[in-house]
PDB file of N, CA, C and O in Angstrom:
ATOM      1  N   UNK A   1       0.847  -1.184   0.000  1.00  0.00           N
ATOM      2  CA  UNK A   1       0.000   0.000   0.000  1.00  0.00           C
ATOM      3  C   UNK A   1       0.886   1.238   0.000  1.00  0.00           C
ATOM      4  O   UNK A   1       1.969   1.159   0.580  1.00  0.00           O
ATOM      5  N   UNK A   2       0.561   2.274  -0.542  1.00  0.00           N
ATOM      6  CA  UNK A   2       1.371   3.370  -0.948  1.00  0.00           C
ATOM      7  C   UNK A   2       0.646   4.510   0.569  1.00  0.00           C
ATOM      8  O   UNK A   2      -0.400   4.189   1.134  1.00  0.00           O
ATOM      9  N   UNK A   3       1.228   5.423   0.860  1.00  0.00           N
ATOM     10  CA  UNK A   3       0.354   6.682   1.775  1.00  0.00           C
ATOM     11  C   UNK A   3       0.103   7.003   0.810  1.00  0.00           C
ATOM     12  O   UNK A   3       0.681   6.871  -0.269  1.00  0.00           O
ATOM     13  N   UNK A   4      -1.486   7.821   1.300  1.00  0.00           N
ATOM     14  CA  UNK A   4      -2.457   8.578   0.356  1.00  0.00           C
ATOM     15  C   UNK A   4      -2.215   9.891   0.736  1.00  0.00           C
ATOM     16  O   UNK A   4      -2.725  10.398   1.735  1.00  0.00           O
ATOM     17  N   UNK A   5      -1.312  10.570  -0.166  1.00  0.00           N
ATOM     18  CA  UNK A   5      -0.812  11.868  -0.364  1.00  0.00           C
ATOM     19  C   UNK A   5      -1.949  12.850   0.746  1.00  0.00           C
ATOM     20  O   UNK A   5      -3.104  12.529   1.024  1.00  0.00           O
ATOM     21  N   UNK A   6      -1.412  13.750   1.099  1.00  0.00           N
ATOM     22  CA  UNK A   6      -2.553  14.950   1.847  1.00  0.00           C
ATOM     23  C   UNK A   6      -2.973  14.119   3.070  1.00  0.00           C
ATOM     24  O   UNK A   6      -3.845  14.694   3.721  1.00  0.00           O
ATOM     25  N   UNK A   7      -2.571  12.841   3.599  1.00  0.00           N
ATOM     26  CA  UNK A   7      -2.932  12.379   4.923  1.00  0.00           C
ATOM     27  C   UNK A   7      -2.667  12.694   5.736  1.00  0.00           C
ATOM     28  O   UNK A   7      -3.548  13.160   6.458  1.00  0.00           O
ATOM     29  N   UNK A   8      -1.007  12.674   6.312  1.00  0.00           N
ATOM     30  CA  UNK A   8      -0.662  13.267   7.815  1.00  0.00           C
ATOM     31  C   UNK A   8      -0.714  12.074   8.886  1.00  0.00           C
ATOM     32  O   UNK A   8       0.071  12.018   9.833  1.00  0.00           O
ATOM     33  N   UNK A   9      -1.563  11.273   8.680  1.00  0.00           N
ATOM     34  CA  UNK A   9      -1.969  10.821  10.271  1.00  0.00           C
ATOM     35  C   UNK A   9      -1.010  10.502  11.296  1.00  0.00           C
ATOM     36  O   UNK A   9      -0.973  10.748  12.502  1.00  0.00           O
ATOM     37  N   UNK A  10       0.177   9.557  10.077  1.00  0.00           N
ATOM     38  CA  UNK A  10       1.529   9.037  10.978  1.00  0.00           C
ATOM     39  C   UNK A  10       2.108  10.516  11.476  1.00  0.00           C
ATOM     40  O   UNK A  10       3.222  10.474  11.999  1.00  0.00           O
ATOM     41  N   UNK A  11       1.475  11.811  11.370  1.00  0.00           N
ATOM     42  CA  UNK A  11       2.278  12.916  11.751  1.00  0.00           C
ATOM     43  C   UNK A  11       1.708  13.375  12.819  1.00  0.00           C
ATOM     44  O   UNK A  11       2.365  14.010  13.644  1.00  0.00           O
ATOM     45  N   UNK A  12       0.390  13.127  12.978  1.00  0.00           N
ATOM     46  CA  UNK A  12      -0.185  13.845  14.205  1.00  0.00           C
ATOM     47  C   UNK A  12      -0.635  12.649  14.973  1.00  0.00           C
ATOM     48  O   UNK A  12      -0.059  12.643  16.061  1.00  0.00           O
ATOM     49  N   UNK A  13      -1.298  11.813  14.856  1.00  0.00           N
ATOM     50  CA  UNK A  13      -1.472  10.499  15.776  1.00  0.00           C
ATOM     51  C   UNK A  13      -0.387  10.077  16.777  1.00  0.00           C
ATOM     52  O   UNK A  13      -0.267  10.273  17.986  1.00  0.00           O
ATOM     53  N   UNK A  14       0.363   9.431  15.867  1.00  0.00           N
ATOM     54  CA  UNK A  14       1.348   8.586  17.388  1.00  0.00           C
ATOM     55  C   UNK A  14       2.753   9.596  17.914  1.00  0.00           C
ATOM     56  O   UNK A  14       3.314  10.451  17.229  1.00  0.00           O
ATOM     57  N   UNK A  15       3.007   9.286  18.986  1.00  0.00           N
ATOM     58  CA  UNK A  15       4.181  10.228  19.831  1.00  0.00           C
ATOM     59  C   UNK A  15       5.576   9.597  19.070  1.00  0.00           C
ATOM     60  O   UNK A  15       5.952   8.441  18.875  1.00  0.00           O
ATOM     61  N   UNK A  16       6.073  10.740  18.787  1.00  0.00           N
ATOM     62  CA  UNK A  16       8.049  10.209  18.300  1.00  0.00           C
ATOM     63  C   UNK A  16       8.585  11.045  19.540  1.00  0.00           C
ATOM     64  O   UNK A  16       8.402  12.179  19.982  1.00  0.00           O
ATOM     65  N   UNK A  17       9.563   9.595  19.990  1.00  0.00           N
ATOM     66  CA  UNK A  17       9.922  10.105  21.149  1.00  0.00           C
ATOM     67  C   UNK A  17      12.030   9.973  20.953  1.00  0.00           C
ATOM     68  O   UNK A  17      12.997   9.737  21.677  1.00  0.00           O
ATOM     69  N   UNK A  18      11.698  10.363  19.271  1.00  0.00           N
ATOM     70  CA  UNK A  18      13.290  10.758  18.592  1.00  0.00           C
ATOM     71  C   UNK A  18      13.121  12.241  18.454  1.00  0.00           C
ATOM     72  O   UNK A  18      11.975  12.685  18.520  1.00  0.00           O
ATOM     73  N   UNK A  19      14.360  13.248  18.227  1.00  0.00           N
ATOM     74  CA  UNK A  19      14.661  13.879  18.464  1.00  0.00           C
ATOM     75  C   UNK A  19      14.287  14.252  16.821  1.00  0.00           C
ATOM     76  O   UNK A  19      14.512  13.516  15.861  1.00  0.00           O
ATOM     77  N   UNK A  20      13.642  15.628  16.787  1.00  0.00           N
ATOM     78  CA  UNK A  20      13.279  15.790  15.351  1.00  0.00           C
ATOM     79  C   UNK A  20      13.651  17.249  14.785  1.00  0.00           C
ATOM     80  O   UNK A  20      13.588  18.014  15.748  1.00  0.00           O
ATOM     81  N   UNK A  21      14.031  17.985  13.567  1.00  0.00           N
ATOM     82  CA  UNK A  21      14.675  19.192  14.006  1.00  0.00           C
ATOM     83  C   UNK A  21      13.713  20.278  14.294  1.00  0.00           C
ATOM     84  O   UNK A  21      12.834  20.484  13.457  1.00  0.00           O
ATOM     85  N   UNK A  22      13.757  20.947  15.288  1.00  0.00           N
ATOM     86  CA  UNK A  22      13.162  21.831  16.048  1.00  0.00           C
ATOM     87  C   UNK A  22      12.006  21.371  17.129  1.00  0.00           C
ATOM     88  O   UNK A  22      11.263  22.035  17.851  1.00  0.00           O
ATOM     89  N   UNK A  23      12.214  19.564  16.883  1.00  0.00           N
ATOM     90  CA  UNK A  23      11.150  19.738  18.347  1.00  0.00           C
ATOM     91  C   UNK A  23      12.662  18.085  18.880  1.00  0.00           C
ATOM     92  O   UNK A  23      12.641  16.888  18.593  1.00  0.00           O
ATOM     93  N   UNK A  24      13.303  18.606  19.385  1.00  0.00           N
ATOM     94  CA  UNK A  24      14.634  17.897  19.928  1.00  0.00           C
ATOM     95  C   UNK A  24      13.901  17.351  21.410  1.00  0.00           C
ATOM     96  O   UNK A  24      14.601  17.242  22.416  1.00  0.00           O
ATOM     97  N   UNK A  25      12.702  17.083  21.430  1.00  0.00           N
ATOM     98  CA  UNK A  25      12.323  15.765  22.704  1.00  0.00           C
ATOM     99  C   UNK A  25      11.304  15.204  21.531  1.00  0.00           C
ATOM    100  O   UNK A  25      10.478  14.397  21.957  1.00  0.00           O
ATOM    101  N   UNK A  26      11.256  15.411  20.557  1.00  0.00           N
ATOM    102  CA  UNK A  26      10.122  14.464  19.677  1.00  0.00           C
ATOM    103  C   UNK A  26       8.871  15.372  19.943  1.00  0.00           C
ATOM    104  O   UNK A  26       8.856  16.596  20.080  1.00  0.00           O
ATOM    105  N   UNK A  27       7.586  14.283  19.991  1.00  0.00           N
ATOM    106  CA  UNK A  27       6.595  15.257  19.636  1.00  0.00           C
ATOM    107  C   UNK A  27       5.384  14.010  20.433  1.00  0.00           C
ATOM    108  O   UNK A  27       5.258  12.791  20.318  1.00  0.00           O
ATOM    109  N   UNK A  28       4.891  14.726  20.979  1.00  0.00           N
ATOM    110  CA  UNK A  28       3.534  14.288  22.298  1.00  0.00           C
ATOM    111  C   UNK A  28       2.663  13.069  20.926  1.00  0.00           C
ATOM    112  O   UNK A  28       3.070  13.235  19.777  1.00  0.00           O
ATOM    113  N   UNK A  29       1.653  12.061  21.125  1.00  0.00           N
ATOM    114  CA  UNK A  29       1.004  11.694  20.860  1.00  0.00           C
ATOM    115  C   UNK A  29      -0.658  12.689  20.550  1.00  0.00           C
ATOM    116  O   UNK A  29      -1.272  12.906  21.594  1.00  0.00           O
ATOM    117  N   UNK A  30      -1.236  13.168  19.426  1.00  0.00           N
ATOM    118  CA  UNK A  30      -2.058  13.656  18.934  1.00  0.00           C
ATOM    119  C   UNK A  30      -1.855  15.473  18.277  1.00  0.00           C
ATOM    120  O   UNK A  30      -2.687  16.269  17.841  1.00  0.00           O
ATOM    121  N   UNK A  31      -0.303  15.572  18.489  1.00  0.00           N
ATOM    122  CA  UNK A  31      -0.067  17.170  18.308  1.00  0.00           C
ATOM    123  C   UNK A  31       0.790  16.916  16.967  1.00  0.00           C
ATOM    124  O   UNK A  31       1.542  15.948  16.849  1.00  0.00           O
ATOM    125  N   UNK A  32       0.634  17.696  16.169  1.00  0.00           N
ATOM    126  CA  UNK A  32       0.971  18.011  14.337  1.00  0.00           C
ATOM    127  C   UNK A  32       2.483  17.720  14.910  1.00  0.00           C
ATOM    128  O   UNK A  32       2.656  17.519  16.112  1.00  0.00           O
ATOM    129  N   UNK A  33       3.530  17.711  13.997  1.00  0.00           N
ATOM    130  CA  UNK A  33       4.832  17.790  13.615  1.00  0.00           C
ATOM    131  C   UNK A  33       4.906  19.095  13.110  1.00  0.00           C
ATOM    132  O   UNK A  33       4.132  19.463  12.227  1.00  0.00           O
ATOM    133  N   UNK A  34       5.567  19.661  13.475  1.00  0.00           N
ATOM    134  CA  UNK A  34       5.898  21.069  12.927  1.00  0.00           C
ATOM    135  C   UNK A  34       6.577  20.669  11.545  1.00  0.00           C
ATOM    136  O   UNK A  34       6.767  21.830  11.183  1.00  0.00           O
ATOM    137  N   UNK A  35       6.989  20.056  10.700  1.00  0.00           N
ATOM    138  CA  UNK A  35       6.953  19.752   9.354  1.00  0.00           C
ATOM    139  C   UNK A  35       6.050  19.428   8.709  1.00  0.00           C
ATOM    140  O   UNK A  35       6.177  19.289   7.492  1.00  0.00           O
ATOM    141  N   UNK A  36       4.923  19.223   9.320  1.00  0.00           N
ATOM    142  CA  UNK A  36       3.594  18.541   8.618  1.00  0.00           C
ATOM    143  C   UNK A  36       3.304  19.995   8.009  1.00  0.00           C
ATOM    144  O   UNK A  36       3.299  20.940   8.797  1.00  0.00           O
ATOM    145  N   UNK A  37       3.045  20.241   6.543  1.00  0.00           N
ATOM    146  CA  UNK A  37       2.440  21.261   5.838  1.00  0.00           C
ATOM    147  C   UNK A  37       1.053  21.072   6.114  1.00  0.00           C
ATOM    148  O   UNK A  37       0.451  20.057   6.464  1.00  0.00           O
ATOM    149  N   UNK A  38       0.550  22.547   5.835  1.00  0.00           N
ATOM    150  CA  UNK A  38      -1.117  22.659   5.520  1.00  0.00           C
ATOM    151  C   UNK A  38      -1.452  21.430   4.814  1.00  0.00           C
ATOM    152  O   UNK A  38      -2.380  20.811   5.334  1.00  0.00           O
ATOM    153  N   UNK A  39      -0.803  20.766   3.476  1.00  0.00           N
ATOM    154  CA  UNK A  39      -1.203  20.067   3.028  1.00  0.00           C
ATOM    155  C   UNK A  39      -1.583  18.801   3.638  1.00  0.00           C
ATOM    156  O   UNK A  39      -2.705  18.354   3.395  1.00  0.00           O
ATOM    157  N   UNK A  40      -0.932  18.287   4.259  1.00  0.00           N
ATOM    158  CA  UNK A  40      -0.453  17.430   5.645  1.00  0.00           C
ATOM    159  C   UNK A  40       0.398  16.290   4.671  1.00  0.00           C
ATOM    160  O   UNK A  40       0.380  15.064   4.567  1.00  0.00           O
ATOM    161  N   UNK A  41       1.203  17.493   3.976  1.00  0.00           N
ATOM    162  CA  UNK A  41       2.612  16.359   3.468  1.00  0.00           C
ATOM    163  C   UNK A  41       3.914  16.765   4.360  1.00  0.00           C
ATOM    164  O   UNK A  41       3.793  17.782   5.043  1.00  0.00           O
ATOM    165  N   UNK A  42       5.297  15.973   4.419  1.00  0.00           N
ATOM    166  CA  UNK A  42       6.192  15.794   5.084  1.00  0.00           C
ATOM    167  C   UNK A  42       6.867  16.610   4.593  1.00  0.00           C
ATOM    168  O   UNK A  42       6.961  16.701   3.369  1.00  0.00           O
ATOM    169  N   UNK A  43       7.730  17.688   5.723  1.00  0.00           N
ATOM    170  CA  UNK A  43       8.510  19.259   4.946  1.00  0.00           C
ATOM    171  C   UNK A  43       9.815  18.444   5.346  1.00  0.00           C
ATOM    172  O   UNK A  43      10.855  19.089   5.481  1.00  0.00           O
ATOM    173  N   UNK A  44       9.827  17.155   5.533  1.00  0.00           N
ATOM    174  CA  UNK A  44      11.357  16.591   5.828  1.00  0.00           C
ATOM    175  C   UNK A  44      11.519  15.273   4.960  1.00  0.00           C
ATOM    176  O   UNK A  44      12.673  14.844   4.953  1.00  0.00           O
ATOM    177  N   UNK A  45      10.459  14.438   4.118  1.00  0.00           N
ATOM    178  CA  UNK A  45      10.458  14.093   3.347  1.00  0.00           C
ATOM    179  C   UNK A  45      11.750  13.424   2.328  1.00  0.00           C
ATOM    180  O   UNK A  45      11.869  13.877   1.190  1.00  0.00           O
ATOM    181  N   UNK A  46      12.411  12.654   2.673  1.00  0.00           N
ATOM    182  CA  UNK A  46      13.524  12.480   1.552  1.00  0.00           C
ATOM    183  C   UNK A  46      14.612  12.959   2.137  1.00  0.00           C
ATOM    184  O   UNK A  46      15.709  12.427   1.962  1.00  0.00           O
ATOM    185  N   UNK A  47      14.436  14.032   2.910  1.00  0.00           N
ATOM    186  CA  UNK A  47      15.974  14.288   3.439  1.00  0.00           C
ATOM    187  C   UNK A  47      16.600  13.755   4.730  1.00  0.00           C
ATOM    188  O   UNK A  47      15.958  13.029   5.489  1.00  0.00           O
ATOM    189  N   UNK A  48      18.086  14.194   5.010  1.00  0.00           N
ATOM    190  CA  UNK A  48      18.710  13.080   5.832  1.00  0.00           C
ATOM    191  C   UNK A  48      18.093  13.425   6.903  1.00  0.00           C
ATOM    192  O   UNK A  48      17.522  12.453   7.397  1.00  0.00           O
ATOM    193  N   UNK A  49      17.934  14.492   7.554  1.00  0.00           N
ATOM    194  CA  UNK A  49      17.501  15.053   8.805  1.00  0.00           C
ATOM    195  C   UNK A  49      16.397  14.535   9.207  1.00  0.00           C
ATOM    196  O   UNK A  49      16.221  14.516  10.425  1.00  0.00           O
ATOM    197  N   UNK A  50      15.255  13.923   8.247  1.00  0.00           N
ATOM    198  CA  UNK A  50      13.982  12.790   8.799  1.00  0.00           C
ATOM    199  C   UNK A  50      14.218  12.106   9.648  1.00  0.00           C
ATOM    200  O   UNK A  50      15.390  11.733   9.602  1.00  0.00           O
ATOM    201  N   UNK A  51      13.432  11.553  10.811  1.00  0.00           N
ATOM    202  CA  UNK A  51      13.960  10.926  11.905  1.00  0.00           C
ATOM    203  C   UNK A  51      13.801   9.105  11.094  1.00  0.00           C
ATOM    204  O   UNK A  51      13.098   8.626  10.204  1.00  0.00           O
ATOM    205  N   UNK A  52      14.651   8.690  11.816  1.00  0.00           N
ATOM    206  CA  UNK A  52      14.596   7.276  10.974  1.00  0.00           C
ATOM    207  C   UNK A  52      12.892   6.587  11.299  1.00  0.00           C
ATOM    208  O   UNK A  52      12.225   5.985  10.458  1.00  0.00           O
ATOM    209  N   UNK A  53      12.568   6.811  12.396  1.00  0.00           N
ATOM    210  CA  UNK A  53      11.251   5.956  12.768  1.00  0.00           C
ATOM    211  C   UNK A  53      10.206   6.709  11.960  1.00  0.00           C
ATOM    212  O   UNK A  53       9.077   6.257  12.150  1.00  0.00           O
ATOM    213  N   UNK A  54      10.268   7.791  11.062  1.00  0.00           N
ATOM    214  CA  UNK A  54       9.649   8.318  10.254  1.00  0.00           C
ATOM    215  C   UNK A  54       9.696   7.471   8.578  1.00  0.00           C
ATOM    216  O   UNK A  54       8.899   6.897   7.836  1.00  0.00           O
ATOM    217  N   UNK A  55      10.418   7.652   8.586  1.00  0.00           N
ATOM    218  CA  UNK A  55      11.578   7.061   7.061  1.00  0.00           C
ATOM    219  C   UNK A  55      10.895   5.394   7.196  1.00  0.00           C
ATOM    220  O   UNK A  55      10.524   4.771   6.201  1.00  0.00           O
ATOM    221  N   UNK A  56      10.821   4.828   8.650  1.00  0.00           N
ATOM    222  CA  UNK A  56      10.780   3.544   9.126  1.00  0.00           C
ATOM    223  C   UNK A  56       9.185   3.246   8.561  1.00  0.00           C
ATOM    224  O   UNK A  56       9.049   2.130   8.060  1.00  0.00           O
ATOM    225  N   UNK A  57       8.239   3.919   8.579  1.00  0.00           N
ATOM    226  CA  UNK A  57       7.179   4.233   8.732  1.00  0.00           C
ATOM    227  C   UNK A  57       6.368   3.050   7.587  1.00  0.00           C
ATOM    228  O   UNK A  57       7.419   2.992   6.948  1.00  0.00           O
ATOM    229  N   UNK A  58       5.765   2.430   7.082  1.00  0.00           N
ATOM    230  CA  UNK A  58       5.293   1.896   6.255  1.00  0.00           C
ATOM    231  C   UNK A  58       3.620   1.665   6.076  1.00  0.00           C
ATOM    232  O   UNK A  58       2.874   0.993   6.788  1.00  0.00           O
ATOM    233  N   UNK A  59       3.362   2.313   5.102  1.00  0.00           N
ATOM    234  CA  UNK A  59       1.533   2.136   5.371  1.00  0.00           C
ATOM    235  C   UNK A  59       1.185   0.937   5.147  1.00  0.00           C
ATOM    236  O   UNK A  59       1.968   0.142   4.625  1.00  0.00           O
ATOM    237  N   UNK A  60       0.150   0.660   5.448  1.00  0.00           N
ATOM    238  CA  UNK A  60      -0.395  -0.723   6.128  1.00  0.00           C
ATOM    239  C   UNK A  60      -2.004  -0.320   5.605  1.00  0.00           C
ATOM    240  O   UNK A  60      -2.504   0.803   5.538  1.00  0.00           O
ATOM    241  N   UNK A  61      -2.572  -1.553   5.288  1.00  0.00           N
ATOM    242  CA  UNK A  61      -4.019  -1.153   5.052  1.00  0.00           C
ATOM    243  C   UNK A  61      -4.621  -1.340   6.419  1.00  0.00           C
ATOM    244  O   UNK A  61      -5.591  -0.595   6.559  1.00  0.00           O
ATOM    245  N   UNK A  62      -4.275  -2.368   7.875  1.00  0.00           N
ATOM    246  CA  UNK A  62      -4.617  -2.067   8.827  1.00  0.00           C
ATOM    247  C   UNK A  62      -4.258  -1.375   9.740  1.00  0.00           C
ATOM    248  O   UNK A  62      -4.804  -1.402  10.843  1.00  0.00           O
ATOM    249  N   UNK A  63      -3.061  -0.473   9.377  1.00  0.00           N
ATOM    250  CA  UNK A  63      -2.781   0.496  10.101  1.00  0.00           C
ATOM    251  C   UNK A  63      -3.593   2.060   9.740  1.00  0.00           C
ATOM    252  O   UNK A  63      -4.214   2.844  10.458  1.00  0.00           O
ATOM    253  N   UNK A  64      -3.251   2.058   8.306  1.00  0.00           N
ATOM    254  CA  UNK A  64      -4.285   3.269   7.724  1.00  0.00           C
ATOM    255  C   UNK A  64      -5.430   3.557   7.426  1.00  0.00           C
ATOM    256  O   UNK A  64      -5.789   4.646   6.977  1.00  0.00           O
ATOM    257  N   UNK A  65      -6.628   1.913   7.810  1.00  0.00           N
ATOM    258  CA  UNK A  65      -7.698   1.930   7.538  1.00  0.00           C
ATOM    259  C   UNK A  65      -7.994   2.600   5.892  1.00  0.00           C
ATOM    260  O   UNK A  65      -7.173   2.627   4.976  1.00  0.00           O
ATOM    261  N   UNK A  66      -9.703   3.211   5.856  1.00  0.00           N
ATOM    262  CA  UNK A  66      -9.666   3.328   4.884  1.00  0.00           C
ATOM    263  C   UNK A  66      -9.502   4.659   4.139  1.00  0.00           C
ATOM    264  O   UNK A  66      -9.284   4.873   2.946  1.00  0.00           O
ATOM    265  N   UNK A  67      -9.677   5.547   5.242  1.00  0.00           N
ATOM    266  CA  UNK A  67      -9.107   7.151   5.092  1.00  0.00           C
ATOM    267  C   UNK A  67      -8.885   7.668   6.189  1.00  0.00           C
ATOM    268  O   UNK A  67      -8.851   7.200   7.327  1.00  0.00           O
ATOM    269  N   UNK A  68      -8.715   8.798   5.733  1.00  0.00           N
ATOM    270  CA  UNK A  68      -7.278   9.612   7.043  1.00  0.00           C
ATOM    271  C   UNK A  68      -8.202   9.331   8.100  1.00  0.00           C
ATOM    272  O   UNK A  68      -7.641   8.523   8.840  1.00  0.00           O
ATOM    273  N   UNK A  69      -9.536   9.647   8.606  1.00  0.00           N
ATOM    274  CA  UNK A  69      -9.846   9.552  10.119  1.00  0.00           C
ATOM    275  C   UNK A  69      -9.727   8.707  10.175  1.00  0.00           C
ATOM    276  O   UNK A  69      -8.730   8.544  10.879  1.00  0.00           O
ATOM    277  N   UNK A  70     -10.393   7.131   9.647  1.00  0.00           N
ATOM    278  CA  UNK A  70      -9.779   6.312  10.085  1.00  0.00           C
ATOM    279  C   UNK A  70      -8.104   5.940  10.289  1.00  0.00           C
ATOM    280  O   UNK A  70      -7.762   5.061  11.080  1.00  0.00           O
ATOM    281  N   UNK A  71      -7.709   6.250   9.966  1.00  0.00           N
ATOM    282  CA  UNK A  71      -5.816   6.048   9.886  1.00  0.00           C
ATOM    283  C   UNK A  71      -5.802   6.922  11.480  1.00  0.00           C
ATOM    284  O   UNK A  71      -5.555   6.378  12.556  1.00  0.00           O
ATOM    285  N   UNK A  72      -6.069   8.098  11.321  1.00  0.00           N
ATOM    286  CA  UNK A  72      -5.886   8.607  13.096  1.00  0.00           C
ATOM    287  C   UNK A  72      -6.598   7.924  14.561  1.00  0.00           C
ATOM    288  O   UNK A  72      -6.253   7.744  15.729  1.00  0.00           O
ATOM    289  N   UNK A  73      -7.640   7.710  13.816  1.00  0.00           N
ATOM    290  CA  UNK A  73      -8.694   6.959  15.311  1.00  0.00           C
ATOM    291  C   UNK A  73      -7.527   5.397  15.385  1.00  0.00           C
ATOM    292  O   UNK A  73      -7.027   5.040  16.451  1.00  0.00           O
ATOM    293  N   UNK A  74      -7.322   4.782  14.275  1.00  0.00           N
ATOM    294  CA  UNK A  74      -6.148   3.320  14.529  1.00  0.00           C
ATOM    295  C   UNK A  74      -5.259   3.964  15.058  1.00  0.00           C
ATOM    296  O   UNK A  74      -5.240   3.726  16.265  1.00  0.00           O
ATOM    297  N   UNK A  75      -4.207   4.948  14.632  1.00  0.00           N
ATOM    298  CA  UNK A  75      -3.108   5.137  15.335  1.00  0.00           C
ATOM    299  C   UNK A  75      -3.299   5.679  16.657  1.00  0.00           C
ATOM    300  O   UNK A  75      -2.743   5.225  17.657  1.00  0.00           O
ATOM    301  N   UNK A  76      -3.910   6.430  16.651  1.00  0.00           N
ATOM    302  CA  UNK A  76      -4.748   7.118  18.584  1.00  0.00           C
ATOM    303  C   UNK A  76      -4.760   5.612  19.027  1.00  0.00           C
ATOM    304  O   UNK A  76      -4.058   5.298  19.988  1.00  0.00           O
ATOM    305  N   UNK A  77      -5.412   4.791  18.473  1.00  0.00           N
ATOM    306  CA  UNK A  77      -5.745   3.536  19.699  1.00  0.00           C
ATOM    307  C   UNK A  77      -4.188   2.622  20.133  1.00  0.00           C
ATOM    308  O   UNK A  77      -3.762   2.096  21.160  1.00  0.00           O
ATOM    309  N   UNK A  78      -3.785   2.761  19.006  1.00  0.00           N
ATOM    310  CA  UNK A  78      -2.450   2.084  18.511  1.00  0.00           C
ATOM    311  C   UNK A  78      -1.667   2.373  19.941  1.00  0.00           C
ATOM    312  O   UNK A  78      -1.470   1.537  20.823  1.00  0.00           O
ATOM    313  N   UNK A  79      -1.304   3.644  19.951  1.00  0.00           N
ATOM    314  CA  UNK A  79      -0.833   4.614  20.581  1.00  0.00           C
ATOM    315  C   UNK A  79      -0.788   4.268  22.277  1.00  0.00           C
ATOM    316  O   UNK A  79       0.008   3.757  23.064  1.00  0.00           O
ATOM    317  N   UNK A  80      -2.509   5.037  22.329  1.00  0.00           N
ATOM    318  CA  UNK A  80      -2.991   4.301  23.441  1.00  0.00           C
ATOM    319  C   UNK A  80      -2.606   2.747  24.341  1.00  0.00           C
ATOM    320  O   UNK A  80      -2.491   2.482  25.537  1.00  0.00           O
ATOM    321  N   UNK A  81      -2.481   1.899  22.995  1.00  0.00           N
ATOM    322  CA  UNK A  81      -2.384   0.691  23.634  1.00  0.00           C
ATOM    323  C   UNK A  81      -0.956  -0.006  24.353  1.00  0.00           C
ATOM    324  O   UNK A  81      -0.769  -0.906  25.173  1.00  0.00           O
ATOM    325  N   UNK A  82      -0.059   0.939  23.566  1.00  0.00           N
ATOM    326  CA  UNK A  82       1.531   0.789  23.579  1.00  0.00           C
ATOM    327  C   UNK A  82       2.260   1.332  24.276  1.00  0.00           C
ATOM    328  O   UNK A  82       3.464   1.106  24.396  1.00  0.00           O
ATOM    329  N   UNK A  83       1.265   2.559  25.133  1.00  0.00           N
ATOM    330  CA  UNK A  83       1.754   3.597  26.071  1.00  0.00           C
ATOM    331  C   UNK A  83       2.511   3.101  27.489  1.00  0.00           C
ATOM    332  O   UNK A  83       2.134   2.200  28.237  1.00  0.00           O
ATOM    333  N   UNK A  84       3.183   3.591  27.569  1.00  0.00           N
ATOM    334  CA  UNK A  84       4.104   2.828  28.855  1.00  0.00           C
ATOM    335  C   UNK A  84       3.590   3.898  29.925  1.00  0.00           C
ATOM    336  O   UNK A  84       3.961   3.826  31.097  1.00  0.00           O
TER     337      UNK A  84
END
């Protein structure tokens, strides 16, 4: 499965708790990435500075459901469930 361009979800759903540039403790579970464009495409995209667990990232038809809310309500639960 390819990401469906203009999604975001892997950007605002789950917490990266890698160091990303300009948010250097990562980023809370349900709050944007400050690279996430209006569009809700990746402003780090391709380059080296992407955090690897980003890069790592692979869409999934049961991870992304069948559109973006669904893709956020899975990763929110995802999230939820994995929380230490």
């Amino acid at each position: 499965m390819n990401c469906r361009e203009g999604c975001g979800a892997c950007c605002i759903a789950p917490s990266i708790s890698s160091p990303i540039p300009g948010m250097p403790k990562g980023k809370p579970a349900g709050e944007r990435c400050l690279h996430l464009s209006v569009a809700n495409l990746c402003g780090l995209f391709g380059k080296p500075e992407r955090p690897p667990v980003c890069g790592g990232f692979k869409a999934e038809a049961e991870i992304c459901g069948n559109d973006r809310d669904e893709a956020i309500r899975i990763l929110g639960w995802l999230e939820q469930m994995t929380a230490a």
